[in-house]
C-alpha positions in Angstrom: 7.1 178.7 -149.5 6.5 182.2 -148.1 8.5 183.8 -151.0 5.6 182.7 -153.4 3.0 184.6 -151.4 1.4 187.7 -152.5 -1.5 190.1 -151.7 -4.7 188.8 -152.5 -3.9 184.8 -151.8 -5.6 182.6 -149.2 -3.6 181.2 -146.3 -4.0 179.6 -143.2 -2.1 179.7 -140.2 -0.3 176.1 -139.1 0.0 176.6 -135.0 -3.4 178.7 -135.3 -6.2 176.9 -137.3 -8.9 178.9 -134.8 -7.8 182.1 -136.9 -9.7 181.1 -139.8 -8.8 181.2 -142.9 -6.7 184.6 -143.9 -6.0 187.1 -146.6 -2.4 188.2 -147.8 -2.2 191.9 -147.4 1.6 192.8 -148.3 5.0 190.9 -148.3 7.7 193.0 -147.4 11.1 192.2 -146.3 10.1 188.7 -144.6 7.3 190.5 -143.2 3.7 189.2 -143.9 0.7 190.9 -143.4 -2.6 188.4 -143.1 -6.6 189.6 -142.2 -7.4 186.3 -141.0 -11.5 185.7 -140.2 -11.6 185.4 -136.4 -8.2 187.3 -135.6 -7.9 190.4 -137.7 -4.7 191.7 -139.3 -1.9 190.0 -137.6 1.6 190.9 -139.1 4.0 187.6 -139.0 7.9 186.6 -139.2 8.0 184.6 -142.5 11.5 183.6 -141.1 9.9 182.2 -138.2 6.5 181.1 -139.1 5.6 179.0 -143.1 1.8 180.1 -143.7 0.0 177.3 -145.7 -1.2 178.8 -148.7 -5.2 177.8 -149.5 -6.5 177.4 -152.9 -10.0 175.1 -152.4 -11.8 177.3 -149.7 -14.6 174.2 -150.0 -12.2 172.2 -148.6 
């Protein structure tokens, strides 16, 4: 699912829901970049971790 992502999507984090709800910076090489609300720019291992992509923020 991570190979869909792209700057600018919404995406949460599914072992870290107290990060808030994040913001796709760059996708490079496996590597994704998020600014999540309560945790700032956190750079993660799409190998390791599948971000859940958000498309109702009322939700």
């Amino acid at each position: 699912m991570n190979e869909l992502l792209e700057p600018g999507m919404l995406v949460k984090h599914p072992e870290q829901p107290n990060w808030g709800l994040g913001q796709v910076q760059s996708v490079i090489d496996g590597k994704i970049t998020v600014n999540f609300e309560q945790c700032g720019k956190v750079t993660i291992d799409g190998n390791r971790v599948t971000l859940l992509p958000v498309f109702d923020t009322d939700a």
